[in-house]
C-alpha positions in Angstrom: 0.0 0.0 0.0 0.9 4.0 -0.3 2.5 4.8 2.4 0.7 7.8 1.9 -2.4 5.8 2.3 -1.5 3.9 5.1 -0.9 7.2 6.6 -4.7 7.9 6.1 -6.1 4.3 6.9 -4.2 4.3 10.7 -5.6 8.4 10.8 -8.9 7.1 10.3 -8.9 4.2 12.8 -8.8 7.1 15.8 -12.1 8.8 14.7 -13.9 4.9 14.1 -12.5 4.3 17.5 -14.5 7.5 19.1 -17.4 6.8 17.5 -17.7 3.7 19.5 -17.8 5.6 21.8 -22.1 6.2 22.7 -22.6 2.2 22.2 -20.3 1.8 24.9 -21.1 4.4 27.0 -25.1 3.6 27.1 -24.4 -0.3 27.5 -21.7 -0.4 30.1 -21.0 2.8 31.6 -22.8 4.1 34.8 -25.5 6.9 33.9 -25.3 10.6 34.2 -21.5 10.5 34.9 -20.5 12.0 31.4 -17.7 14.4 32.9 -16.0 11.2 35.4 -16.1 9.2 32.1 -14.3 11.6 30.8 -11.9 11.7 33.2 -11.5 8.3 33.6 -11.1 7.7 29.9 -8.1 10.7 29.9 -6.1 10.4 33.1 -5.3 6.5 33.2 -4.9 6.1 30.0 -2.3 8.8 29.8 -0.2 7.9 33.2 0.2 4.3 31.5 1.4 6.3 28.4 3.8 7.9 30.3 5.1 5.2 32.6 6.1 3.4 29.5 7.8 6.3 28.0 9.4 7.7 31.1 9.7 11.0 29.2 8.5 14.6 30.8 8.3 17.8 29.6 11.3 20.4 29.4 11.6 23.9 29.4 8.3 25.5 27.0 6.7 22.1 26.5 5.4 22.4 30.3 3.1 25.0 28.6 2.3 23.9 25.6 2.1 20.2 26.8 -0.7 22.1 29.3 -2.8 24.1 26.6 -2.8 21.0 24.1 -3.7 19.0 27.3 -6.6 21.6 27.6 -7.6 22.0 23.9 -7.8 18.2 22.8 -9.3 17.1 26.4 -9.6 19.1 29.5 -11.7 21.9 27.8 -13.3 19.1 25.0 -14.9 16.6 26.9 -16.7 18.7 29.2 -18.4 21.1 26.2 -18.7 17.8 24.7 -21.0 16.5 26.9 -22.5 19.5 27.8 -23.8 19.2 24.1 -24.6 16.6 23.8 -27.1 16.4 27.0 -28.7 19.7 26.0 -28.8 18.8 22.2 -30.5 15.8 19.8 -27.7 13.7 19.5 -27.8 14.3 15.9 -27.4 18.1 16.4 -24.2 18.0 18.4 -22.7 15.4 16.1 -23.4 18.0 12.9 -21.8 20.9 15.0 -19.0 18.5 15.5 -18.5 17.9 11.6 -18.4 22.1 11.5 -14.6 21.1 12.6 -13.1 20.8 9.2 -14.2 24.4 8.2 -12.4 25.9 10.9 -9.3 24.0 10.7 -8.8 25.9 7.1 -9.5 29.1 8.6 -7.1 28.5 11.6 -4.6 26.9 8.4 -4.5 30.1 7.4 -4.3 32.2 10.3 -1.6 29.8 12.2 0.2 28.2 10.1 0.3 30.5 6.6 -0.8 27.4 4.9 -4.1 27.6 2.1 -5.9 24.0 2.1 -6.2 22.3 -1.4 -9.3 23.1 -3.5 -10.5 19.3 -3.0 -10.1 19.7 1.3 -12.1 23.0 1.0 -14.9 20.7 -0.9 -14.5 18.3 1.8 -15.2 20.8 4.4 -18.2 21.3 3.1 -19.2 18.3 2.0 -18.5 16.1 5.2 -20.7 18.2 7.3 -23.7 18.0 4.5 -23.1 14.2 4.6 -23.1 13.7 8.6 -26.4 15.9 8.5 -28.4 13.1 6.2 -27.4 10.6 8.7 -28.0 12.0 11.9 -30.6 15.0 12.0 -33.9 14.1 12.4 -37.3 16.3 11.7 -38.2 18.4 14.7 -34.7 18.7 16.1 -34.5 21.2 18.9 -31.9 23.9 19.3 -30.6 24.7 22.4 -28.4 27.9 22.8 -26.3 26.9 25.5 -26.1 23.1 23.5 -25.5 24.8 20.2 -22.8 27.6 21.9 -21.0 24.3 23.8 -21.2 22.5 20.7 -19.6 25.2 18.6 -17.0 25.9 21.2 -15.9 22.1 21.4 -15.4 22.4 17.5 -13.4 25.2 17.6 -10.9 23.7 20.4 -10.7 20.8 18.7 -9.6 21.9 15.8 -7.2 25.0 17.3 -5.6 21.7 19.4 -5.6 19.8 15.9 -3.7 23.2 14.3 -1.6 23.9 17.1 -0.4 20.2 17.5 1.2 20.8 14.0 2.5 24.0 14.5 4.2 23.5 17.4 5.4 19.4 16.6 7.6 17.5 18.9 10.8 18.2 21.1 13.7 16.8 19.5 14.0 13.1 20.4 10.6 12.9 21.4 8.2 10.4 19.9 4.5 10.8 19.8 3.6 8.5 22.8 5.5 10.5 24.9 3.5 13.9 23.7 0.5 12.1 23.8 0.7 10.9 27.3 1.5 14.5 28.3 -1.4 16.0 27.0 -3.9 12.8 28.6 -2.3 13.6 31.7 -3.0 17.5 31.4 -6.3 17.2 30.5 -7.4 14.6 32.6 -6.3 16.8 35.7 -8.5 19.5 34.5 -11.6 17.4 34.0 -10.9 15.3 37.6 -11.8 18.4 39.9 -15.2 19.5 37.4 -16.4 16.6 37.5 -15.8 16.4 41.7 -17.9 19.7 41.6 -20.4 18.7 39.5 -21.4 15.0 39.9 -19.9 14.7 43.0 -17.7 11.1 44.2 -16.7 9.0 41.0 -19.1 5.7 40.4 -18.1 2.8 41.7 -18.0 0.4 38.8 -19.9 -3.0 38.3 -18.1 -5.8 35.7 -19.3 -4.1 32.6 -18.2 -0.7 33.7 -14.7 -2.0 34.3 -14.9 -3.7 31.1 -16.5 -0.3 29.0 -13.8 2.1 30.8 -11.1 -0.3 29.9 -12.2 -0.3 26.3 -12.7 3.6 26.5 -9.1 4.0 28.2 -6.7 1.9 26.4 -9.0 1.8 22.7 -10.7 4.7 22.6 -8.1 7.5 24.0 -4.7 6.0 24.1 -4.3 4.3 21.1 -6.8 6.3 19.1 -5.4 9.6 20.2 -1.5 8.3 19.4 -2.9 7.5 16.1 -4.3 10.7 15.2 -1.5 12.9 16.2 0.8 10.7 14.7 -1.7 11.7 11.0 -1.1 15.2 12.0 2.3 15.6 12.6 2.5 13.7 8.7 -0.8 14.7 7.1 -2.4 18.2 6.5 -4.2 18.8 9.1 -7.1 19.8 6.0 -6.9 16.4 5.4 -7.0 15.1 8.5 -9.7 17.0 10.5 -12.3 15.6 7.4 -11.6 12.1 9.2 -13.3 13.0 11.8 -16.2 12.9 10.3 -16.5 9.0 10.7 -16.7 9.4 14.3 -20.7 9.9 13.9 -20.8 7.7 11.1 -19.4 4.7 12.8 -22.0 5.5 15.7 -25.4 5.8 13.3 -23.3 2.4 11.5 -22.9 0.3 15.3 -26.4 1.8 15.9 -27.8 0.0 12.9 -25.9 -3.2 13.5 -26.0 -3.8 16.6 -29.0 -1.5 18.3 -31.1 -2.7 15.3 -31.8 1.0 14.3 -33.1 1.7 10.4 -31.1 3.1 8.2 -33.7 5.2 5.2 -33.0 6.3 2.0 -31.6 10.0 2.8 -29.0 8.4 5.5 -27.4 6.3 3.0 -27.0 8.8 0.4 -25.7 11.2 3.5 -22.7 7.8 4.5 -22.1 8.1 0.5 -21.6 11.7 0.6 -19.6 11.8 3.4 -17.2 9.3 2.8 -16.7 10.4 -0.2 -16.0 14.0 0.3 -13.4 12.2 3.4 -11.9 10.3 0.3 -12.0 14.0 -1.7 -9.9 15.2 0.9 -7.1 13.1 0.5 -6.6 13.1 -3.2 -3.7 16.0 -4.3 -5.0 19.1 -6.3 -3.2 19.2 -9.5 -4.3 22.7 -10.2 -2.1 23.7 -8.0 1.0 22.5 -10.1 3.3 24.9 -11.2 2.6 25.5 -15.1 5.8 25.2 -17.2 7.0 29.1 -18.2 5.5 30.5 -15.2 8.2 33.0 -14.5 10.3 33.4 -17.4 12.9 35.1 -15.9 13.6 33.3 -12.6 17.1 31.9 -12.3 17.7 28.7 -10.9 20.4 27.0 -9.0 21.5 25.3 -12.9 21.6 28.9 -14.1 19.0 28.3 -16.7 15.9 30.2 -17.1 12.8 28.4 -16.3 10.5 26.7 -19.0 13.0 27.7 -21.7 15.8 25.1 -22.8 18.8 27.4 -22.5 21.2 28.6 -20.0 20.3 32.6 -19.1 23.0 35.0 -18.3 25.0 34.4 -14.9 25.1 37.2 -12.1 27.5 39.8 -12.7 30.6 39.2 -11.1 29.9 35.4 -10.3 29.8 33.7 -13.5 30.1 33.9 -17.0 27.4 34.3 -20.3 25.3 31.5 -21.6 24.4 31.8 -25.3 21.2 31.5 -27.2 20.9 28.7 -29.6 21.5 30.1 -33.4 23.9 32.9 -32.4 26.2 34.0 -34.9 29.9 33.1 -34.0 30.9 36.5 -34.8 28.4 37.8 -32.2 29.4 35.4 -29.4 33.0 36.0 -29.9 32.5 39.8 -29.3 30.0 39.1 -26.8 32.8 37.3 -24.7 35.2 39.6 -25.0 32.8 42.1 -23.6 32.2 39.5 -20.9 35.9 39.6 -20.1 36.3 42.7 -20.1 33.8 43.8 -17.2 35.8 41.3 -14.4 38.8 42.7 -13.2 41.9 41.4 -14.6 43.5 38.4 -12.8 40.7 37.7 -10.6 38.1 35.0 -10.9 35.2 33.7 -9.1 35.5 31.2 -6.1 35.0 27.6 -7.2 35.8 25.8 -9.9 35.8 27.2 -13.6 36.5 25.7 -17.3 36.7 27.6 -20.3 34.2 25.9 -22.9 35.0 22.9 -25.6 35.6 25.8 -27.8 37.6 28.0 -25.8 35.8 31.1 -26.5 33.2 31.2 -24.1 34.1 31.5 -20.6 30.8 29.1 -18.3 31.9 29.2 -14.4 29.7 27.9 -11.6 28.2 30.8 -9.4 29.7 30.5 -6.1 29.4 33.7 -4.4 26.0 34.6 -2.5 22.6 33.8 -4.1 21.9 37.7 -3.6 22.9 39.6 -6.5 21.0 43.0 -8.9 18.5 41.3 -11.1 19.4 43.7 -13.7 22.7 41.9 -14.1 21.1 39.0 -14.8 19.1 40.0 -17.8 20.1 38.0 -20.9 21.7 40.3 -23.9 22.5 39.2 -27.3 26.0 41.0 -27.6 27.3 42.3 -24.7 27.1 42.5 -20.6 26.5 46.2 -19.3 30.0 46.9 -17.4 29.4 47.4 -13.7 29.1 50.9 -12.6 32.1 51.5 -11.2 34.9 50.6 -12.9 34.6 52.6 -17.0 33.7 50.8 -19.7 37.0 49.6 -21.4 37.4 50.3 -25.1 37.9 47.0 -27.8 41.3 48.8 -29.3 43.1 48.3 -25.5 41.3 45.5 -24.0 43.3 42.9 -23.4 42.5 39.1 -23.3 41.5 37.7 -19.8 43.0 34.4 -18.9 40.4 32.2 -16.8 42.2 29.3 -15.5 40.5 26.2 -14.0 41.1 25.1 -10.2 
């Protein structure tokens, strides 16, 4: 497989993982407990990550270990859950799927970066899709649901942006990051949820077994998995994944809560996943067209989309000649060349007269900074610089370039 692909494939297994996540919670969790689940799912899940990694923080990272900690969990759970219990459940999931939208704004804004044409369709697309599958007629809208549901959105996606902005530490892998930021947020969520639900449950056999599943599935290897797709996808590409979190959970809903599936939610899964498959597909557009700039230099010296070599810096390298030039016209052209370096000295590197000795080609070795003017191609001469005088033909003398 691509490993650009497989890249994609172990991106996507986080968000199928999440959306596992309302099966388990309403078969095996304890009720009304949303912000202790949360907890519980975050704070385990990330000590064990960080006992196997024996890795802390250093220096900045004790901050920014802290506000991704907050953004991907401490501050995301709770608005979350506060969505979802004062929303339809297909509301908050649609809010949820508003994510990819603002990841290309905050693209822009954090990381100077403009999302391909067939992410921004995606963005738009994914949300449409998710919509089919999970509003249903007579939806209510909450304001405190719909602001709690908007704000989650927008931290996930400014966590999403920031985790590739700001990367790794050097020598740090991605379970150690991870571990930090479970850690973090789960120590922001513990006290909450003290205040607001009071003790944590005490849990029965399929509790254990639905936290377990929730800890070790469903935050530490999922949330490893998707920052390891950020830190080597764009993150355009990889906040539309997350739109089979709500997917998988109308898909496990069918299968295993025997819930129907009509008409408009099965076109809704086809447009989805195919606007997530959009995504991920390169836009050609944005190739660069052949003869774009005609007169950029590059590092061969030639001048791009045209097959010839253009004239070299002033005082760094010699003339390249047009195809079809008259001997004559090269052979004065050259001496003209000579002429404007001083005599006896030649550029740094290495420089060989040409098969047939009359036209001087050296590599440019001095800085890559140099008067564009200089550079512009002429078909007889090179403009002497502008201080040193213009040296007649009657006493100019031959300069000898020798090769080192």
């Amino acid at each position: 497989m691509n490993p650009r692909w497989t890249d994609v494939a172990l991106t996507a297994a986080a968000p199928i993982t999440w959306g596992t996540t309302y099966l388990v919670t309403a078969e095996f969790l304890p009720p009304d407990r949303p912000l202790w689940a949360g907890a519980i799912r975050a704070l385990p899940a990330g000590l064990l990550l960080l006992a196997l990694t024996h890795r802390r923080p250093h220096g900045r990272w004790w901050g920014r270990a802290a506000v991704l900690g907050a953004l991907n969990i401490g501050v995301f759970f709770p608005l979350l859950f506060l969505a979802a219990y004062r929303l339809p459940g297909g509301t908050a999931a649609v809010l949820g799927a508003a994510q990819p939208l603002l990841v290309a704004v905050l693209t822009v804004a954090l990381l100077r970066d403009r999302p391909t044409r067939p992410a921004l369709a995606a963005a738009v697309a994914a949300p449409l899709g998710v919509a089919l599958v999970v509003l249903r007629p007579g939806a209510g809208l909450d304001p405190l649901g719909v602001a709690a549901g908007l704000a989650g959105a927008v931290t996930m996606a400014a966590g999403l942006v920031l985790t590739r902005r700001w990367g790794r530490p050097p020598g740090v892998g991605v379970l150690a990051v991870t571990s930090w930021q479970l850690v973090a947020g789960g120590l922001m969520i513990a006290p909450v949820a003290a205040a607001v639900e009071g003790a944590p449950p005490v849990p029965d056999g399929p509790a254990l077994l639905g936290y377990a599943w929730l800890g070790l599935a469903g935050t530490a290897l999922a949330y490893v998995l998707w920052f390891r797709g950020a830190a080597r996808l764009p993150v355009s590409r990889v906040s539309v994944l997350g739109a089979l979190s709500p997917l998988t959970a109308a898909a496990l809903g069918w299968a295993v809560l025997g819930q129907a599936l009509d008409p408009v939610q099965l076109t809704g899964f086809a447009v989805a996943v195919g606007a997530m498959v959009l995504a991920q597909m390169p836009d050609r557009s944005s190739r660069p067209q052949p003869g774009g700039d005609a007169d950029a230099p590059t590092a061969t010296g030639t001048r791009a989309g045209s097959g010839g070599p253009t004239a070299a810096p002033a005082g760094h390298a010699s003339v390249g000649w047009r195809r079809g030039q008259p001997a004559r016209s090269r052979r004065q052209s050259s001496g003209h060349a000579s002429a404007a370096m001083p005599s006896g000295s030649t550029p740094a590197g290495s420089c060989a007269a040409a098969a047939s000795g009359s036209v001087n080609r050296c590599a440019a070795a001095g800085p890559a900074a140099y008067d564009r003017s200089s550079s512009q191609r002429t078909s007889s001469a090179v403009q002497p610089r502008p201080e040193r005088a213009a040296i007649s033909r009657t006493s100019r003398r031959p300069t000898r370039v020798s090769s080192s």
